[in-house]
KEGUBA-188529 format. One record per residue (C-alpha): residue in one letter; x, y, z; residue number from 1. Coordinates in steps of 0.2 Angstrom, whole numbers, always signed. Layout:
residuo A | xx X | yy Y | zz Z | num NUM
...
***
This chain:
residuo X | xx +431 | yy +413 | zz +367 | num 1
residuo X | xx +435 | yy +401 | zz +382 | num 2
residuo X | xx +447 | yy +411 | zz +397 | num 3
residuo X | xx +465 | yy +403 | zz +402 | num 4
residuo X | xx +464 | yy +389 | zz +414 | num 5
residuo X | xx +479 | yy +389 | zz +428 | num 6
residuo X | xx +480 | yy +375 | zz +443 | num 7
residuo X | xx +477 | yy +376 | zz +460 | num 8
residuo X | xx +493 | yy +375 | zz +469 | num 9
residuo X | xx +484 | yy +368 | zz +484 | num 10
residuo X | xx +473 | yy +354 | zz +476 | num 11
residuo X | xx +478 | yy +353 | zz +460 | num 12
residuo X | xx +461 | yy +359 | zz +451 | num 13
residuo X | xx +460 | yy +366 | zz +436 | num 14
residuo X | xx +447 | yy +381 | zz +433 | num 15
residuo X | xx +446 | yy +396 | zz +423 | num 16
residuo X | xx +457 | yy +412 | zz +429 | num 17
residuo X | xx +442 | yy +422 | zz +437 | num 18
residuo X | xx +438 | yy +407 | zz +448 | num 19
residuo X | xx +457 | yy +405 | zz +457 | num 20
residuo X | xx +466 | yy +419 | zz +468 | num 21
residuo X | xx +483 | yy +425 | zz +459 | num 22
residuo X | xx +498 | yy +429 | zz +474 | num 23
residuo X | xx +513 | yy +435 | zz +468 | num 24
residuo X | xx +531 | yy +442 | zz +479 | num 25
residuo X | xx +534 | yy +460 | zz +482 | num 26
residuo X | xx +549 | yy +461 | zz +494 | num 27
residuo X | xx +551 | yy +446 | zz +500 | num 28
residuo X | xx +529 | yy +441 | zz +505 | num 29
residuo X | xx +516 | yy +436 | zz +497 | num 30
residuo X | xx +504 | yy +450 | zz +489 | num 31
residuo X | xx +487 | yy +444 | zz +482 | num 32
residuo X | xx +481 | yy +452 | zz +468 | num 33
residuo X | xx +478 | yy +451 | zz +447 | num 34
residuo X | xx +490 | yy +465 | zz +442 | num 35
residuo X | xx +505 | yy +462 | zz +454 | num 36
residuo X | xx +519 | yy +460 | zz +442 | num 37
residuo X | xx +531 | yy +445 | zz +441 | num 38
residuo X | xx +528 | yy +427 | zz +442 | num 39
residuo X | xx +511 | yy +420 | zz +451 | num 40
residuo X | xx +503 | yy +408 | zz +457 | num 41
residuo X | xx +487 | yy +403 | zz +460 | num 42
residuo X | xx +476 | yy +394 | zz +472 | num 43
residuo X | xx +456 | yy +392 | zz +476 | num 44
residuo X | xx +448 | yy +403 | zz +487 | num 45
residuo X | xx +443 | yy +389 | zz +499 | num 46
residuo X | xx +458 | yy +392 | zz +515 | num 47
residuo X | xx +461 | yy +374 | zz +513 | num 48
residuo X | xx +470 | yy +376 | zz +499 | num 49
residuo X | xx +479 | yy +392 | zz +505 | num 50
residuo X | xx +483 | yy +383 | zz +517 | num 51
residuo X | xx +489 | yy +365 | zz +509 | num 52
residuo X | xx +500 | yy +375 | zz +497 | num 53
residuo X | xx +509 | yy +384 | zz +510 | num 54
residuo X | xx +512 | yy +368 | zz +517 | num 55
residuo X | xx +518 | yy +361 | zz +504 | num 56
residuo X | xx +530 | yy +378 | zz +499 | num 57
residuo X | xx +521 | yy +376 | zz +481 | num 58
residuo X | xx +522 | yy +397 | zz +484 | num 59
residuo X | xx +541 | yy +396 | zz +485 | num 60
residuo X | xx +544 | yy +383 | zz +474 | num 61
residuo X | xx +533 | yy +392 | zz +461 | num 62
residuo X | xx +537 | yy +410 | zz +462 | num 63
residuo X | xx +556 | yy +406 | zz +464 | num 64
residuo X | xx +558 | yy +416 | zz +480 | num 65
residuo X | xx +557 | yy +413 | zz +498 | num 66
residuo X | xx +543 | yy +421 | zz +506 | num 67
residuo X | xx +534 | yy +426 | zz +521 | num 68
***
């Protein structure tokens, strides 16, 4: 059985869930972990891309909220 594929919000790479970092808001910042609950968003773990998606407010745009 193949695992979900989700997109790098930093580059745009698509890869298999267990290869991407999952943040999601809790009051108001962004919390990294699998089983926050709400909407997420992924990103590599290369900085770059951390970085490149703040950047570009994918986090805000995705997760619907403004945060920290």
């Amino acid at each position: 059985m193949s695992s979900p594929q989700r997109t790098c919000a930093g580059c745009g790479r698509k890869a298999p869930q267990q290869e991407l970092i999952r943040f999601a808001a809790r009051d108001g910042r962004l919390v990294a972990g699998r089983t926050e609950p709400g909407r997420g968003v992924y990103t590599c773990r290369r900085l770059a891309c951390f970085e490149r998606a703040s950047a570009r407010r994918a986090f805000n745009r995705v997760l619907r909220h403004t945060v920290q």
